[in-house]
N, C-alpha and C positions, 0 to 999 in steps of 0.2 A: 931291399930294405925290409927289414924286421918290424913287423904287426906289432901294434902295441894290445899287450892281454892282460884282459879285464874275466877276470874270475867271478863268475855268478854261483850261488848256493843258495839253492832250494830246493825242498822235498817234495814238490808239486812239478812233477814232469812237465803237465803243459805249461806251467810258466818258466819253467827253467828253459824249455825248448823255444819260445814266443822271446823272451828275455834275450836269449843267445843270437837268433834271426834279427834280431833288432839291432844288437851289438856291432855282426858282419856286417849289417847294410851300411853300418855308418863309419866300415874301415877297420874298425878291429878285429882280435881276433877275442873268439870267445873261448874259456875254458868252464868247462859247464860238471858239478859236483850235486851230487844228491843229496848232501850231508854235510857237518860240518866240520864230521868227521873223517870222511872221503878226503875233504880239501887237506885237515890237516895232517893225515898219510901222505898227503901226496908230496911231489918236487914242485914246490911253488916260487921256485928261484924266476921268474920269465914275468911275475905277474906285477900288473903295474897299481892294481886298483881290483879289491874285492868288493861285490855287491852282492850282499847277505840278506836273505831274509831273515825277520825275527826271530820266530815262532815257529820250531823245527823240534822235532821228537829229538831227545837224547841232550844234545849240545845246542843252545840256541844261539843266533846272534849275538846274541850279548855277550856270552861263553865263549864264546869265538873270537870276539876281537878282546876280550879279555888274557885267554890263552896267548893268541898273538903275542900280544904288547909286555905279558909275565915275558917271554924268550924271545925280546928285543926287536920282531916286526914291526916297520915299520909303517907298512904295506897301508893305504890310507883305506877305509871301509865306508862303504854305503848303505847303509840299513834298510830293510823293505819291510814296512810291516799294514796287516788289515789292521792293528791291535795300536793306535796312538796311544788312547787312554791308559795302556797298560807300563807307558814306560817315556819318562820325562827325556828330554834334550840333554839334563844336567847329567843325569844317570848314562847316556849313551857317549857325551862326550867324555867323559870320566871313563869310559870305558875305551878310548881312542876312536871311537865314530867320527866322520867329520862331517857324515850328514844323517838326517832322516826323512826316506818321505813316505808317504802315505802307498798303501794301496786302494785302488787302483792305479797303476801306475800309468801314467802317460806318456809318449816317446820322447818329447822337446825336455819338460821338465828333467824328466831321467839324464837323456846327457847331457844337459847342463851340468846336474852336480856330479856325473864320473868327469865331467872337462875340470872343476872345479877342484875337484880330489884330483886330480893329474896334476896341477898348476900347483896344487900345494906341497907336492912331491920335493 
């Protein structure tokens, strides 16, 4: 049986690394991207649920699930950001986000909302 994969992007190695070990531990598979740009070169046919950080040089989160959703992704997103203050709910879901949550990020909260974003699939 085929892993379900959850696409993480972050420019921050150690958390895109810490992010990814969490993912495996709980079953899936992780595909891990340093950029937003990285993901969007990539073959993202397999993914089931992206978790993007915000706040990335070049292409940010937001840029990202924007791009997405212009060329019909549907692919549900996860936002991660230190930066709340910098960017409302209304702006994120308008952007197709279906969640946001804070950094630091904690393990229970996090997969909650990739199950959440799964479910909404």
């Amino acid at each position: 049986m085929q892993k379900t994969v959850i696409a993480i992007v972050d420019d921050d190695r150690l958390v895109l690394d810490a992010l990814g070990s969490l993912i495996r531990s709980c079953g899936y598979a992780a595909a891990l991207f340093p950029s937003a740009t990285a993901f969007l070169e990539s073959d993202r046919e397999d993914v089931a649920c992206i978790l993007s950080d915000y706040q990335m040089p070049v292409v940010s989160g937001i840029a990202l699930a924007r791009e997405l959703r212009k060329t019909g992704d549907r692919t549900p997103i996860v936002l991660m950001t230190a930066f709340a203050q910098d960017i409302t709910r209304e702006q994120a879901m308008a952007a197709g986000i279906v969640e946001v949550l804070e950094k630091p990020l904690e393990g229970e909260p996090l997969l909650a909302a990739i199950e959440r974003a799964l479910i909404a699939l």
